[in-house]
N, C-alpha and C positions, 0 to 999 in steps of 0.2 A: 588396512585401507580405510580412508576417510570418506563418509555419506554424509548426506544432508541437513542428518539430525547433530553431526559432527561441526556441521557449517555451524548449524544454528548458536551452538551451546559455546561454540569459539567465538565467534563475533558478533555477539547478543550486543556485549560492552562496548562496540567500537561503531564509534559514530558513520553517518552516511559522510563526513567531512574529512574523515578519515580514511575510510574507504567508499571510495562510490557504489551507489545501486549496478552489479551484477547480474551474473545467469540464476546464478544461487538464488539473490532474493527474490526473482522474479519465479521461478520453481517453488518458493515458501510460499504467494498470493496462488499459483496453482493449487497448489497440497490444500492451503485454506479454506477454497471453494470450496471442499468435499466436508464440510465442517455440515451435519443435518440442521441446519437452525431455520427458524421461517422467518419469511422475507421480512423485508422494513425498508422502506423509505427513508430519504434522510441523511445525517451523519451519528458516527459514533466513535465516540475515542477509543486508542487499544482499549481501557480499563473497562470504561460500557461495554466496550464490544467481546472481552473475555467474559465479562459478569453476565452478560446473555447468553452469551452460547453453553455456558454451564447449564443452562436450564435443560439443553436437549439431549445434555451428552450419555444418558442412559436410555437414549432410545433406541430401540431396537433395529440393526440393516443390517444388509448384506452385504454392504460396502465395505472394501479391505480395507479403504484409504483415509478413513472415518478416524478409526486412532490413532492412525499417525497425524493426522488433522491436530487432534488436540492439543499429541505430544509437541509440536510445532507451537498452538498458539500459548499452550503452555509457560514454553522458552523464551521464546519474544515479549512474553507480558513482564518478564523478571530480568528484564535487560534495558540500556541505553537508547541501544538502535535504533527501535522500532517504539518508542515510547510516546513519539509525539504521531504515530501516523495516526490518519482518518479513514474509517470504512464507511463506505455511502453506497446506500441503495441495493441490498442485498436480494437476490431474488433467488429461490427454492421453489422449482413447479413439478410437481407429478401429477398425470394421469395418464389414462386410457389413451392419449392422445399425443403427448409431450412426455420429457422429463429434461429441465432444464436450469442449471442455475449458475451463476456468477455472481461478482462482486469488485469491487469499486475501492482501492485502496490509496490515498492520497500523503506521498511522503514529499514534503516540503515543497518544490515544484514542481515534483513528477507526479503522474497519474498513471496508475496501474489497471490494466483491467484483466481480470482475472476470471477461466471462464471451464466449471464443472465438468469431469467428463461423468462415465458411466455410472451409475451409483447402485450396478448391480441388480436392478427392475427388470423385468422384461422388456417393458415399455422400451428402456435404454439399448437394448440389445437389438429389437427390432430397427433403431432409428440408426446403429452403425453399418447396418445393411444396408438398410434405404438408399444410404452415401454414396453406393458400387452404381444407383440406374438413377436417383432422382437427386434435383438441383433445384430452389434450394426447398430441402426442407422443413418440416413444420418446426424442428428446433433450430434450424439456420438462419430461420425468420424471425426466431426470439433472440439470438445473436445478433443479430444486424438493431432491431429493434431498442435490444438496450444498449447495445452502445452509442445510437442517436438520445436515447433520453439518459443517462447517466454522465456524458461529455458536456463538462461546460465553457463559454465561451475564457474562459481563466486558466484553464488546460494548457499549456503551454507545450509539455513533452509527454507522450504517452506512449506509453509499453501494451501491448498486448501480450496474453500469453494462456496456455491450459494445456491440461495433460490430457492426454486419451482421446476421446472425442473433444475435450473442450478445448485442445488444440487445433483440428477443423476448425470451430464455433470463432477460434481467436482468429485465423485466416479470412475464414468468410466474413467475419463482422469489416476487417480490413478491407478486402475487394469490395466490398458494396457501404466503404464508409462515404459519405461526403464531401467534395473535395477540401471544404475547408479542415473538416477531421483527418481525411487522410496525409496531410501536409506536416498535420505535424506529430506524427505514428513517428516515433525513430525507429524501432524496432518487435517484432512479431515472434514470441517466444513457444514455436510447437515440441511439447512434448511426448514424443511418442504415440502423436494423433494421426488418423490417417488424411491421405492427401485426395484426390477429386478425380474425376471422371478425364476423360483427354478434353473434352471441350472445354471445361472450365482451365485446364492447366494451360491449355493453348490461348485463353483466351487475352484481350488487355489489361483487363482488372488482374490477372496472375502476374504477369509479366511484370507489369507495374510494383507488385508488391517483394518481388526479388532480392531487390536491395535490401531491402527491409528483415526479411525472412531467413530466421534460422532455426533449422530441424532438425531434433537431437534424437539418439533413437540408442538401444542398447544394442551390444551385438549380434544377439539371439531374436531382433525385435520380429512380431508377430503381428502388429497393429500399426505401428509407424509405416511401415513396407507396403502398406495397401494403398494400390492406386496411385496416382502421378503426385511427383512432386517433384523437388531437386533441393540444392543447398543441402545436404542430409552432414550430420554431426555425428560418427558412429563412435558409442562411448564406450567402456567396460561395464559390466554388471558382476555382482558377486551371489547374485541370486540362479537358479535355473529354469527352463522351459518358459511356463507362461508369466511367469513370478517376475522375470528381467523386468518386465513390461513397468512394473512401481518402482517409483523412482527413490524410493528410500533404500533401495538397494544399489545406486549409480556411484560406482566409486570417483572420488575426487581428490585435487589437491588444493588447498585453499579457495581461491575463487576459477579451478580449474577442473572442469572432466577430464576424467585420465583415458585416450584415446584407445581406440579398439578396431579391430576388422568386422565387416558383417559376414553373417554365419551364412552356409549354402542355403541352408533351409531360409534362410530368411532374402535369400536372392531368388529364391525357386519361387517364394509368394508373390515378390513384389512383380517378378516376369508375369505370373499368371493372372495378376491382376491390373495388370495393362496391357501388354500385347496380348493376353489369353483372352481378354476381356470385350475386345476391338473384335475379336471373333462373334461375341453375343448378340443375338438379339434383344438391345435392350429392354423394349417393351415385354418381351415374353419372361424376359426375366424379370420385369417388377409384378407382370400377372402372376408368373410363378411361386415368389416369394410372397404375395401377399396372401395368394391360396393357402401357403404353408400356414402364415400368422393365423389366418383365421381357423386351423384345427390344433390350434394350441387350447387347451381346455385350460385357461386360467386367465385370470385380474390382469391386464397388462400390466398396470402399475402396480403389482407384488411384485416385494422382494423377493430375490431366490437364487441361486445358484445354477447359471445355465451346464445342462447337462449337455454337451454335442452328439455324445450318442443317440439321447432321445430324437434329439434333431434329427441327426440322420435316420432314423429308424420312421418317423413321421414321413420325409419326402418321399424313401421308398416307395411306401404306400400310397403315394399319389399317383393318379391314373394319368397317362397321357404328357407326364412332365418331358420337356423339350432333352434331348441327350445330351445337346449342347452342353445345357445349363444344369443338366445331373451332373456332367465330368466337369466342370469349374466349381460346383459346392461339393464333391467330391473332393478335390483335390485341398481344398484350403481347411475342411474339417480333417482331412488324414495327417495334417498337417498340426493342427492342434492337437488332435489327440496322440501322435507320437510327441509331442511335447510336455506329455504327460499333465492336458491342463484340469485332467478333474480328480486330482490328487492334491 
């Protein structure tokens, strides 16, 4: 079965004139983003922009998607394809308060926006919760934000797109683009990021963005599944449990996902986190969860390996937590952890 890194190593040598910009290459500006380099303004040819990014490539993360990043820009640097694009205006933020980055890839007259998801921080893990009760958030706001400053009036077609969370980041930046941006959006590439709250899905900025919107998710997915969306792409994976979720694992055939059914467990999450969800009190559940973050005894923005056990073993111990909102973080941690994700 053919993957990504398959795509790449196959039609490095064959022009965009040859074959047009795809799902594929727009999944390759995804995978990119996760590339650790610090930001920069500006433009950069492939050849600058490989020769930079070598500088960070032994730094140390927790992010799984970091060497498949390389392998990726690797391939494309020793090919035709992708020889003459443009990376502009790269941005890398962590802290205590954010973790956010994208990037800005420019092939002949298309315009790519390309937008990081989780890079394995706390900080990161804390901001896919927030998704479930708050709109828009502090990295929704950096989404929105740079795709106003990175869009120029010379932009003619532009793609949006991101895995994980920065599939959200690709969505929102789209509902809250400007009309004259969002005109000329063809298409919004979510992979396997989650989707919004019922007011936001119900709202016009969503609706609007429909046409546009397609959401690809693996069969097993655990993260696409969360919270409202539609359009859903259900692909095959040759990976297991929480691992489907990377996309270097999505089988393909040339410029095509090989189609798939979604799994129970992943129809069980997506119910309890929209109809189960409609039950909450939302408010108590963002006091809830913020109470939790703040007896996390660590650096938001360290890396690290979320443990869900700890998690759970943390809220237990909190006094007075709504039951509601026990039986919904109940239910979606017993869920990861039969999916064997801390293995």
């Amino acid at each position: 079965m053919y993957k990504i890194l398959d795509y790449v190593k196959y039609y490095k040598n064959i022009s965009f004139n040859d074959v047009k910009l795809n799902v594929m290459d727009n999944l390759i500006g995804s995978i990119l983003a996760y590339l650790p380099v610090e930001s920069f303004d500006g433009d950069k040819t492939l050849a600058e922009f490989a020769k930079y990014a070598q500088e960070f490539r032994d730094i140390d993360t927790s992010s799984v998607m970091v060497p498949y990043a390389y392998q990726v820009l690797d391939e494309i640097s020793n090919g035709r394809r992708y020889r003459d694009i443009v990376i502009s205006n790269l941005e890398n933020i962590k802290n205590d308060k954010v973790q956010f980055g994208a990037l800005t890839i420019r092939i002949n007259d298309i315009t790519m926006v390309s937008y990081k998801g989780t890079d394995g921080s706390l900080i990161g893990w804390i901001e896919n919760i927030r998704i479930a009760y708050d709109y828009l958030t502090i990295t929704q706001n950096y989404a929105v934000k740079y795709l106003e400053k990175t869009i120029r009036d010379s932009d003619k077609i532009i793609y949006l797109n991101g895995h994980s969370k920065g599939g959200n980041l690709a969505m929102v930046s789209g509902m809250e683009a400007s009309f004259s941006i969002l005109q000329r959006i063809k298409k919004i590439y979510n992979f396997d990021g989650p989707g919004f709250r019922k007011q936001e899905y119900e709202s016009n900025k969503y609706q609007v963005l429909t046409k546009k919107l397609v959401n690809i998710m693996p069969s097993g997915s655990l993260v696409g599944v969360l919270l409202y969306n539609e359009n859903y792409n259900v692909i095959k994976s040759e990976a297991l449990g929480f691992m489907e979720h990377y996309p270097t694992s999505w089988a393909m055939f040339g410029q095509v996902f090989i189609g798939s059914d979604l799994s129970g467990l992943s129809k069980q999450l997506h119910e309890r986190t929209t109809k189960g969800i409609e039950l909450l009190d939302l408010e108590k559940a963002k006091v809830t969860f913020e109470t939790l973050f703040k007896t996390i005894e660590k650096e938001y923005s360290s890396s690290l390996k979320i443990n869900f056990n700890d998690v759970l073993t943390i809220y237990r111990n909190m006094k007075n937590i709504d039951p509601d909102i026990k039986e919904y973080i109940d239910t979606i941690i017993a869920a990861l952890v039969r999916n064997n994700y801390d293995n």
